[in-house]
C-alpha positions in Angstrom: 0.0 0.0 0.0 2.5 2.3 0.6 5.1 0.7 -1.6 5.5 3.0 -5.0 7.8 2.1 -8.4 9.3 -1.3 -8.9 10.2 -3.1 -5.5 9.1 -0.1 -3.8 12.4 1.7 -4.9 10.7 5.4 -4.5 10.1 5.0 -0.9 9.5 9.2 -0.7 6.2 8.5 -2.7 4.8 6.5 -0.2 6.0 8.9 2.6 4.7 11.6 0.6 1.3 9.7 0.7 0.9 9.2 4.5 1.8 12.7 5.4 -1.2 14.0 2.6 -3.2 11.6 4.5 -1.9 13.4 7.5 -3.1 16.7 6.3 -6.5 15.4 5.9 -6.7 14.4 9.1 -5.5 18.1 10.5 -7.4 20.2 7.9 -10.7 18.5 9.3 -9.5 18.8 13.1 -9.1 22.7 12.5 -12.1 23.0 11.2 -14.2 21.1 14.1 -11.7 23.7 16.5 -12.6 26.9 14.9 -16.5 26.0 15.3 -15.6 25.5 18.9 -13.9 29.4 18.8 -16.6 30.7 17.2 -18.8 29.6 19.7 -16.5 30.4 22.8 -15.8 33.7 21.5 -19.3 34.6 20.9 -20.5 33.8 24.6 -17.7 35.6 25.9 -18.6 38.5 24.0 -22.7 37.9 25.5 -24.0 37.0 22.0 -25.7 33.8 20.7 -24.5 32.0 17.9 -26.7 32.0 15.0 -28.4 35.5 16.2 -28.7 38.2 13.1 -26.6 40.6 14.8 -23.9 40.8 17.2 -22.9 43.7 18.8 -20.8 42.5 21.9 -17.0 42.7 21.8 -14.3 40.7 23.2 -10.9 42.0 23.5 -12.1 44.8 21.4 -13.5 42.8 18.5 -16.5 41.4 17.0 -16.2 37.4 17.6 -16.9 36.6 14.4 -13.9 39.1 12.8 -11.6 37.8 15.9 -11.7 34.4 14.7 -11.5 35.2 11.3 -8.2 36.5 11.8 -6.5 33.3 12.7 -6.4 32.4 9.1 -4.6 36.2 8.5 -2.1 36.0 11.1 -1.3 32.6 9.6 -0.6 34.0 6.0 1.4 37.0 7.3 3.6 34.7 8.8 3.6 32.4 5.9 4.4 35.8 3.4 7.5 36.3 5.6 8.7 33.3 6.0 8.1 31.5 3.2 11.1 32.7 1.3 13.2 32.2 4.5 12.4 28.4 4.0 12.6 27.7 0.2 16.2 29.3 0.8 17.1 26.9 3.6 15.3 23.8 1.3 16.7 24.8 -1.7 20.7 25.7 -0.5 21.1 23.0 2.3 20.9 19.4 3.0 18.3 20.7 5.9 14.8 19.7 4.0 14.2 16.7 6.0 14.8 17.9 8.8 12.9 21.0 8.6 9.6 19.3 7.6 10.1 16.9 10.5 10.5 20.1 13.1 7.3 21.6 11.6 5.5 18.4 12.0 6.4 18.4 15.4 5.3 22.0 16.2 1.9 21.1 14.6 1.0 17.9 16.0 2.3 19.7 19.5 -0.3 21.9 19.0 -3.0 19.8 18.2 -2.5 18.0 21.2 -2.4 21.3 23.3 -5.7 22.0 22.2 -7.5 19.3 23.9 -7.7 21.4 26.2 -9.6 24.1 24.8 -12.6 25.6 27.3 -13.9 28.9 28.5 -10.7 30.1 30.1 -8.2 28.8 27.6 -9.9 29.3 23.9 -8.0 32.6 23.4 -4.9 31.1 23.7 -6.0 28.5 21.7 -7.3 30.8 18.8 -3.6 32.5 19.1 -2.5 28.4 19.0 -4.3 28.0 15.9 -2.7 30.3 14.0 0.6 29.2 14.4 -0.6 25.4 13.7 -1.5 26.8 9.9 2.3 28.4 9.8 3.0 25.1 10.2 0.7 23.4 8.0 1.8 25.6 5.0 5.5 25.2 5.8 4.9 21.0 6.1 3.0 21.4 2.6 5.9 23.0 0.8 8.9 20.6 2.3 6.8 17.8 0.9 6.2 19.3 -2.3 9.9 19.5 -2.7 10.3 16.0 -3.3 7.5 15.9 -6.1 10.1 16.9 -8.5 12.4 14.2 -7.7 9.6 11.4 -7.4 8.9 13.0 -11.3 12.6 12.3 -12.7 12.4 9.0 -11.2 9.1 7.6 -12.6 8.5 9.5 -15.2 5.7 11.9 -16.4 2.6 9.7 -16.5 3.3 7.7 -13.4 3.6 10.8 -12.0 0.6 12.1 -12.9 -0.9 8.7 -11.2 0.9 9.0 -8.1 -0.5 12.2 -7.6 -3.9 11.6 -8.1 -3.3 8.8 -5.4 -2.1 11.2 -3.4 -5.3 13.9 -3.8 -7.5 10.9 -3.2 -6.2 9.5 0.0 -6.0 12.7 1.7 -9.3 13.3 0.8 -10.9 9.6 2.0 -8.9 10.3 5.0 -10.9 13.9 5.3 -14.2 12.1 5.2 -13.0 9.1 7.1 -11.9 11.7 9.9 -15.4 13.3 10.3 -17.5 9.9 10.1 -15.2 8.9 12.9 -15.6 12.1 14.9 -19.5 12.0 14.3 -20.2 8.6 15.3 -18.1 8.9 18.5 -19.9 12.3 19.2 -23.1 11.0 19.0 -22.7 7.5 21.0 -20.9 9.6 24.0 -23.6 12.3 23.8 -21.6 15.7 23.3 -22.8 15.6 19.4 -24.2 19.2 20.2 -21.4 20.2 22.4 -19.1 22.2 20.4 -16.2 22.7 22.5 -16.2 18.9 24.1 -16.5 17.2 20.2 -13.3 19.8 19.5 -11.6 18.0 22.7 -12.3 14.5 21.4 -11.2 16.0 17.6 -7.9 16.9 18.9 -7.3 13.9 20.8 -8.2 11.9 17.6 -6.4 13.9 15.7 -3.0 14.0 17.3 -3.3 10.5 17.7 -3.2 10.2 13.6 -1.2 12.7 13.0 1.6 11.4 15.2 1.4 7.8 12.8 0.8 9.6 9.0 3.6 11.9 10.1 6.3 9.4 12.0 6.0 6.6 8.9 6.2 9.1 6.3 8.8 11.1 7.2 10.8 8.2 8.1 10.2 7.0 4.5 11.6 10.4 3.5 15.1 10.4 2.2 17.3 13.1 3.2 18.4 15.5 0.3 21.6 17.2 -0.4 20.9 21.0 -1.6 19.2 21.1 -5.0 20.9 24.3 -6.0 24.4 25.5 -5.5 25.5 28.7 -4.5 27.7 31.3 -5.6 31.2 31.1 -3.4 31.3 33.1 -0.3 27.6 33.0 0.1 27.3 31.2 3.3 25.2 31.6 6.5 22.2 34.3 6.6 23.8 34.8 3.2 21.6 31.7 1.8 19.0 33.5 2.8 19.4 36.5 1.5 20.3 35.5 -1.7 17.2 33.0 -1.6 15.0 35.8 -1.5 16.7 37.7 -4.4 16.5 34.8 -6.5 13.0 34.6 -6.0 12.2 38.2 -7.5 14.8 37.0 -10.5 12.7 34.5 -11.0 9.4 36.9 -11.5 11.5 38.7 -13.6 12.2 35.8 -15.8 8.7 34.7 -15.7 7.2 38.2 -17.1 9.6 38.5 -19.3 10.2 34.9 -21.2 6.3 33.2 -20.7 4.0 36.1 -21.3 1.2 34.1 -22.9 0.6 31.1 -20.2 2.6 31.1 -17.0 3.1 34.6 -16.1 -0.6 34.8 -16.2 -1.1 31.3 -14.7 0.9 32.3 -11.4 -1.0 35.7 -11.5 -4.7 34.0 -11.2 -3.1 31.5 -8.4 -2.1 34.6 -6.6 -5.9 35.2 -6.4 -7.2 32.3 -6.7 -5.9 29.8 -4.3 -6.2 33.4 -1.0 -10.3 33.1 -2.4 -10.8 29.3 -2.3 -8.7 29.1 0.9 -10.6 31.9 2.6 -13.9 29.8 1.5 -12.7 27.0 4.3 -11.9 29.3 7.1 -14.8 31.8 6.5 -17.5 29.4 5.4 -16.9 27.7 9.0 -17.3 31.1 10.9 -20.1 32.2 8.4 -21.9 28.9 8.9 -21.6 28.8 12.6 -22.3 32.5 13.0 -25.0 33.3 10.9 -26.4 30.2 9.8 -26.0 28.4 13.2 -24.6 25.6 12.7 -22.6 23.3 15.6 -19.9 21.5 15.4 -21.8 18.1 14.2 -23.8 20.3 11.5 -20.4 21.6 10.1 -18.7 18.0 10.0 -21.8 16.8 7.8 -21.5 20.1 5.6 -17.5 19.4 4.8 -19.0 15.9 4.5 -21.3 16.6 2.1 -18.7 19.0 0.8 -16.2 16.3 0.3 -18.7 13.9 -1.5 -19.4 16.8 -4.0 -15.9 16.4 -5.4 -16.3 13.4 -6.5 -18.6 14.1 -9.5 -16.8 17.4 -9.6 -13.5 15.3 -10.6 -15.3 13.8 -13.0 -17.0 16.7 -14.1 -13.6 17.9 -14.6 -12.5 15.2 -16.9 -15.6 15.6 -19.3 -15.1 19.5 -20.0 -11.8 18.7 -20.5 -13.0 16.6 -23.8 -14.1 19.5 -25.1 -12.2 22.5 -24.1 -8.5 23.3 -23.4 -7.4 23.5 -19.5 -7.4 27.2 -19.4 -11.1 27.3 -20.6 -11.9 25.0 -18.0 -10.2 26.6 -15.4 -11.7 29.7 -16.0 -15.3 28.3 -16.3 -14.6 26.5 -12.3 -13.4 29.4 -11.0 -16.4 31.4 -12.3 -19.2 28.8 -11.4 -17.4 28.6 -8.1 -17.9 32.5 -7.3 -21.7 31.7 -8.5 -22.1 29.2 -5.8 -20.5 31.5 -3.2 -22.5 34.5 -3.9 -26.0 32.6 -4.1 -25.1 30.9 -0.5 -24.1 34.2 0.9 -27.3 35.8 -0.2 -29.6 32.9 0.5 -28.3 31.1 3.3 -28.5 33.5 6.4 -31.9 34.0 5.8 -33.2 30.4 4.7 -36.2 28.9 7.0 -34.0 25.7 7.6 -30.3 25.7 8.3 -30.0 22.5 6.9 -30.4 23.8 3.2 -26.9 25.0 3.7 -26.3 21.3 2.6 -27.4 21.4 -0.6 -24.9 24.8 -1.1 -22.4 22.7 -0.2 -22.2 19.7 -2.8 -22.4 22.5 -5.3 -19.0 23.7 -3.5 -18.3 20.3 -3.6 -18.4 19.7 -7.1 -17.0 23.1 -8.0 -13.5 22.3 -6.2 -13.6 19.1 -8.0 -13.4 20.6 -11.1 -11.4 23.2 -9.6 -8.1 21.7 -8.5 -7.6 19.0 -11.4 -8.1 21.8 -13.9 -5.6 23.7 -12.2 -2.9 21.5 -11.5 -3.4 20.4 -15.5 -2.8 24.0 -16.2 0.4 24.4 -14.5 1.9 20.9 -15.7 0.7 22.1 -19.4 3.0 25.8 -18.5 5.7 24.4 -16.4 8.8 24.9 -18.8 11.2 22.2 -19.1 14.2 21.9 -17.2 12.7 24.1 -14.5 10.3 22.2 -12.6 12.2 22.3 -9.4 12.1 26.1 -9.4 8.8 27.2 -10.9 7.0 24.6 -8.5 8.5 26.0 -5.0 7.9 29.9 -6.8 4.2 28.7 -7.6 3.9 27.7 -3.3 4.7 31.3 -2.6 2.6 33.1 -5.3 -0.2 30.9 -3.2 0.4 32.5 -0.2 2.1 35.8 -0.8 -1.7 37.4 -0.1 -3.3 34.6 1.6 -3.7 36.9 4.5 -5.5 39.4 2.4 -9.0 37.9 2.3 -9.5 36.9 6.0 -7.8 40.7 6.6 -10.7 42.5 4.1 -13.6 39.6 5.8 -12.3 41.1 9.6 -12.3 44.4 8.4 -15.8 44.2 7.2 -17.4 42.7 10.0 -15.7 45.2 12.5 -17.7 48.3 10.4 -21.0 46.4 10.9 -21.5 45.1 7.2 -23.5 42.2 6.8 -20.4 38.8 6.7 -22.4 37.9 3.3 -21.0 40.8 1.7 -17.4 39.4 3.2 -18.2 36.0 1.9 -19.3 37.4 -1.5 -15.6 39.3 -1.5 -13.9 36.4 -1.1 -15.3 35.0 -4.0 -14.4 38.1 -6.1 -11.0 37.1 -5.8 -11.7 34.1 -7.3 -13.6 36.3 -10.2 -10.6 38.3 -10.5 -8.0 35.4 -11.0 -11.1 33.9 -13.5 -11.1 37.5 -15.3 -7.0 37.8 -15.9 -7.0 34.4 -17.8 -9.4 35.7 -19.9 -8.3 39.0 -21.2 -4.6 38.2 -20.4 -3.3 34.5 -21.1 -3.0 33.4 -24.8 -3.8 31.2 -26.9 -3.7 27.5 -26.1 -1.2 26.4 -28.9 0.7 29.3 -28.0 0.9 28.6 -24.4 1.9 24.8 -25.5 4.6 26.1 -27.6 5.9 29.2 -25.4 6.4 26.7 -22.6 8.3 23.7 -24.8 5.6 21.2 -24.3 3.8 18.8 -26.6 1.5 17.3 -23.5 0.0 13.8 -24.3 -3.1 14.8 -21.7 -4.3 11.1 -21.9 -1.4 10.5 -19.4 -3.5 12.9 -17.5 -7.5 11.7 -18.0 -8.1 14.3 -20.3 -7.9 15.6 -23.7 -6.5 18.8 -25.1 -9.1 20.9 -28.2 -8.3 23.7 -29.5 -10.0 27.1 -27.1 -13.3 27.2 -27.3 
């Protein structure tokens, strides 16, 4: 099972695999936490969950904008660091052992916030920011090694790996919640928000501590990738990490003006939006909607069910149109969803509609993330893989802090959160908008790149645009 190539001779596949799995687990935990915060911070502040308005404060802030800035402290830190780290993975033999020490710091964390309560769920909320520095900083160690596990199988084993990859972290997702559910309900605290959190965490650190202990002890250690210039030693790397970065933009604007420069552009926007969708959508849901923290396991549920057919969904347009028509089209039937919820939902007779919004979410990140990742291996010029990939992790979250900022701010001034959760979507209209009138066409984005894709090694099938 977790044996990958010939005689399991590419053991940082499998590794690779159990530490996705890993995330799935922790992206579902957080999400059962922040309900709990939303919940604790909105009876510390004197208002009920699910009211129409709030006007109580606590420590100065509405509770609804106080927890939505977990998910912006989290991308500041990510913004600044971020190039810190590629640096230090890229110029030193310390990759391993970086991912391993973030790993550490998370599932610490995890376990720390078992014991989240009345007294304790600020410094939990504070907690929970750092645990997504961490989370983003584990994501882009591992996804140094996809370039290697690449050169080693090839391209279309590759491309199966990684759907391998996508689908076990997402059966673990669903998995996760079942579990939490079931043991909610048969101990009785299914409408308890803060004790199901408690029995999330203990669950959760409990897998995390086995995805992340096998796979990074499948994970070779890795001389640097990329030599430096001499004399460049010490906080040197660093320094001249980060320059190389903005030579690398530079090259980018300049040599791949028809599909990658505007590829990284709508990912700048794109990935902030749909990540802003998880974080707000759980405060917006709890807040306005009234969900607890069993109602919001069943929505990412449903949620996760949705992307099946939206996979496959995926696949079909795919037959017909070119990846950056299909991109475009999910990113623009995904800020159609969003908006409708936000309009509808916080006024709907039964809560449990919300449901339905959510398979369509569902399906649209289906469709969403295959297209995408199609996209970028159809732009990825040859022969820089390694360095395009780890400068596409940071145009992800150079303004991942941005939406949950704009969603705080709005909230603070009184303005209804739909209009926030409608914003977040804009930034998914935005990136949608730049393909269109910016990015070339097709052919020219195959042959500006270098690349003659076979997409049957992918499931799909490249037209000429639409």
């Amino acid at each position: 099972m977790w044996d990958y190539g010939e005689g399991g001779n590419v053991p940082e596949a499998g590794g690779y695999a159990l530490i996705a799995m890993g995330r799935g687990v922790a992206v579902m935990g957080n999400v059962i936490v922040s309900v709990a915060l939303v919940q604790l911070a909105s009876d510390a502040a004197g208002c009920q969950t699910g009211a129409d308005e709030c006007a109580g404060e606590v420590y100065g802030l509405n509770p609804v904008s106080l927890i939505s800035g977990i998910p912006l402290v989290a991308g500041l830190l990510s913004a600044f660091f971020m190039p810190i780290v590629g640096a230090i993975l890229d110029f030193t033999s310390y990759r391993r052992f970086v991912g391993i020490i973030f790993s550490v710091a998370f599932a610490a964390i995890q376990a720390i916030q078992i014991a989240i309560g009345v007294r304790t769920w600020f410094a939990m909320a504070i907690l929970q920011a750092v645990a997504g520095f961490c989370y983003i900083i584990n994501i882009l160690t591992t996804l140094a090694y996809l370039p290697e596990i690449c050169e080693k199988v090839g391209q279309a084993k590759h491309a199966e790996y990684t759907s391998r990859f996508t689908a076990k972290q997402f059966s673990m997702q669903a998995l996760f919640l079942v579990l939490v559910s079931a043991l909610s309900y048969l101990l009785g605290i299914a409408d308890d928000s803060v004790q199901t959190a408690r029995l999330s965490q203990s669950l959760n650190f409990s897998f995390l501590c086995i995805f992340y202990g096998m796979g990074w002890k499948r994970m070779p250690t890795r001389q640097a990738t990329r030599e430096l210039p001499l004399g460049k030693r010490g906080f040197r790397v660093i320094a001249y990490g980060v320059r190389q970065n903005f030579q690398t933009a530079a090259s980018i604007h300049h040599e791949y003006k028809k599909g990658l420069r505007w590829y990284l552009l709508a990912t700048t926007f794109a990935q902030p939006g749909v990540a802003a969708l998880t974080t707000t959508s759980v405060v917006y849901l709890s807040a306005e909607v009234g969900l607890n923290a069993t109602d919001t396991m069943i929505f990412f549920l449903v949620v996760l069910v949705g992307t099946i057919p939206g996979a496959k969904l995926a696949s079909l347009i795919s037959e017909h149109a070119n990846p950056n028509t299909s991109w475009q089209f999910s990113m623009l039937s995904l800020f159609t969803i969003m908006v409708i919820g936000a309009f509808t939902l916080g006024d709907a007779r039964s809560k449990y509609l919300s449901m339905i919004w959510g398979f369509f979410i569902g399906m649209n990140l289906g469709w969403f993330y295959p297209t995408e990742n199609l996209f970028f291996s159809c732009t990825l010029p040859k022969g820089k893989e390694a360095e395009i990939a780890g400068f596409r992790v940071y145009c992800s979250a150079i303004i991942g802090w941005l939406p949950p900022l704009l969603f705080s701010v709005l909230v603070e001034r009184g303005v209804d959160p739909k209009w926030g959760l409608t914003l977040m979507g804009s930034f998914i209209f935005l990136a949608a908008s730049m393909l269109k009138f910016g990015s070339g066409p097709w052919e020219g984005i195959l042959q500006e790149s270098g690349r003659r894709v076979d997409l049957s090694q992918h499931e799909a099938a490249t037209e000429p645009p639409l």
